[in-house]
C-alpha positions as CSV (number, residue, x, y, z in Angstrom):
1,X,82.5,-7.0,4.5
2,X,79.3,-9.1,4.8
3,X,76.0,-8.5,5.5
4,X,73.2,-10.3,7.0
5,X,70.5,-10.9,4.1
6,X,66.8,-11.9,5.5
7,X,64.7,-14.3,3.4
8,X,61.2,-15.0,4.5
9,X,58.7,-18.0,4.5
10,X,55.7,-18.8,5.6
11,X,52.5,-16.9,6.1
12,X,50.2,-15.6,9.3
13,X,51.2,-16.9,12.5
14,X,54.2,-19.2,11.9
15,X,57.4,-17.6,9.5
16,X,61.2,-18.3,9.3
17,X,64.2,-16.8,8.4
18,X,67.3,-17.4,6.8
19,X,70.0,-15.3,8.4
20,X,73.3,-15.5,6.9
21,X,75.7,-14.7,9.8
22,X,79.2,-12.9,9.6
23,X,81.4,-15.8,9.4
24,X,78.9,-17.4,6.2
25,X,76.7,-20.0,8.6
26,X,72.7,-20.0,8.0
27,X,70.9,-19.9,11.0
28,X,67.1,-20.4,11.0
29,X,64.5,-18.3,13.1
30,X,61.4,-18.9,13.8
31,X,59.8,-15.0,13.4
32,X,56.5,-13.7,14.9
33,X,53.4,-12.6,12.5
34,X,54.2,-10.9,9.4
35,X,50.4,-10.2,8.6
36,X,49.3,-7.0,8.8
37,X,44.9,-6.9,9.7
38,X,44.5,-4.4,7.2
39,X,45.6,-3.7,3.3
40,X,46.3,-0.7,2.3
41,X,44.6,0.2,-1.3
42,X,44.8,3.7,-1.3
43,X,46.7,6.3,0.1
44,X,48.0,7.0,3.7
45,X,47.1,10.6,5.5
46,X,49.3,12.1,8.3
47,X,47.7,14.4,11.0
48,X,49.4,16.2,13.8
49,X,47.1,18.9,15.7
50,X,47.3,20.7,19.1
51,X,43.5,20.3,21.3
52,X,42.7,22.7,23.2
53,X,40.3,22.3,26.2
54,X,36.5,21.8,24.2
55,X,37.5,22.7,20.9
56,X,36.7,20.0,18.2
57,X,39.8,20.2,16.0
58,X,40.1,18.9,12.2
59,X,42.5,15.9,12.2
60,X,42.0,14.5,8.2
61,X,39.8,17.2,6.0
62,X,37.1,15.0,3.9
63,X,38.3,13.7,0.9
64,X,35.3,14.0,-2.4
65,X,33.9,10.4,-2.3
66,X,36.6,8.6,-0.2
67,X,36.8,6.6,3.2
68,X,39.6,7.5,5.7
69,X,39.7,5.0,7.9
70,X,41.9,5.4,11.2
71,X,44.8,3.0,11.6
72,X,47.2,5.0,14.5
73,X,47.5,7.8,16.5
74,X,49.5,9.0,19.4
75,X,48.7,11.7,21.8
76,X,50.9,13.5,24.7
77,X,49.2,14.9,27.7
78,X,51.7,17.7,29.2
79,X,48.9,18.7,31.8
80,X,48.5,17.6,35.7
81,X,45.2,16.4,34.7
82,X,43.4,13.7,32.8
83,X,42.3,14.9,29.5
84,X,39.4,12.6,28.0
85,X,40.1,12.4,24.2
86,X,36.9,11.7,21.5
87,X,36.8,11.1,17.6
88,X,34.6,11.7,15.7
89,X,33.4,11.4,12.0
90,X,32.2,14.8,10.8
91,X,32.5,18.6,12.4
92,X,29.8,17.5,15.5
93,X,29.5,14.2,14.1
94,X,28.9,10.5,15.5
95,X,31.4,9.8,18.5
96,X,33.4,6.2,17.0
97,X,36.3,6.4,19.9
98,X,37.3,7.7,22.9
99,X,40.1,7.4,25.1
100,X,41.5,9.1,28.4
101,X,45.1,10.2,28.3
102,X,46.6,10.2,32.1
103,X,48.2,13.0,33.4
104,X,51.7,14.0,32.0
105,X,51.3,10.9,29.7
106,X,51.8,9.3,25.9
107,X,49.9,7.1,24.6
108,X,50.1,5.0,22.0
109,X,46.9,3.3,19.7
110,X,47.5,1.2,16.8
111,X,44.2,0.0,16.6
112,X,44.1,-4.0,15.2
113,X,41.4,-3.0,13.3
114,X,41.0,0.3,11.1
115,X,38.2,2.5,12.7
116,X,36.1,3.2,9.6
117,X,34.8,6.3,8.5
118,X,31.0,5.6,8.0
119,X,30.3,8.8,5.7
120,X,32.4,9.7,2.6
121,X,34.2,12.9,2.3
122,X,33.7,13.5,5.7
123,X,36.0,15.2,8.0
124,X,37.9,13.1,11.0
125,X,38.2,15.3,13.8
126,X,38.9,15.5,17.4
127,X,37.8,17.0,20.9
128,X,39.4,17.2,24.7
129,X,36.0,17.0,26.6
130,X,35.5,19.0,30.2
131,X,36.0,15.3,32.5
132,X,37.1,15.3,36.2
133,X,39.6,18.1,36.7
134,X,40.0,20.6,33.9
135,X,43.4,21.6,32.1
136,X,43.9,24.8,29.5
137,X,47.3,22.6,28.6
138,X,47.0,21.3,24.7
139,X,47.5,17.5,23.6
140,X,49.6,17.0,21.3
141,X,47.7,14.5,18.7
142,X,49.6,12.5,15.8
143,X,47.4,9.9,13.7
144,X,47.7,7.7,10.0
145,X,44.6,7.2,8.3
146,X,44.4,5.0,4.9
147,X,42.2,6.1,1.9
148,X,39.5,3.1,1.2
């Protein structure tokens, strides 16, 4: 049994492939980007927490003279109401993102750009704020952050 084989060429915005196709033919492709914005040098962190209405919740514990800087997360909203979502560097620290989650909603960020962590060792955290209508339901918060 064959099976298809990808070769790749080309950099940034233009790339093509060589598929090999069942019955032996090459066919070219023109792919999309195969850049990435960011390099990762160090290590990746995973984060999954549970917010609770107003309570500033520990996503990435600070790492002793290291960066985390924020390359994804993902949130589910399983309330009837908006829930406004913050990050912040540091327990209390500088708000670097918000975004509101809709009503009984996912939501997706893979930020282009990694949101860097300003202050080494710090703690990445984050908060459901009191907005419009209030909900006691949790969001559900997944997130990757790479070590710099």
């Amino acid at each position: 049994m064959k099976h298809d084989y990808l070769t790749i060429k080309g950099y940034a915005q233009s790339a093509f492939a060589e598929l090999l196709n069942p019955d032996g033919r090459v066919r070219i492709e023109q792919a999309t980007s195969l850049t990435s914005p960011y390099a990762v040098r160090g290590s990746i962190y995973t984060a999954h927490a549970l917010l609770t209405r107003g309570t500033e919740t520990t996503l990435f514990s600070g790492v002793a003279g290291k960066k985390l800087d924020l390359i994804f997360f993902s949130a589910i909203n399983s309330s009837s109401a908006s829930n406004l979502i913050t990050f912040r560097v540091g327990t209390g620290g500088n708000k670097v993102y918000r975004i509101l989650i809709p009503a009984y909603d996912t939501m997706s960020v893979n930020l282009p750009v990694p949101l860097p962590q300003d202050e080494a060792g710090a703690a990445i955290t984050a908060q459901t704020e009191d907005w419009g209508e209030i909900s006691d339901s949790a969001v559900t918060i997944s997130a990757l952050a790479v070590e710099n």
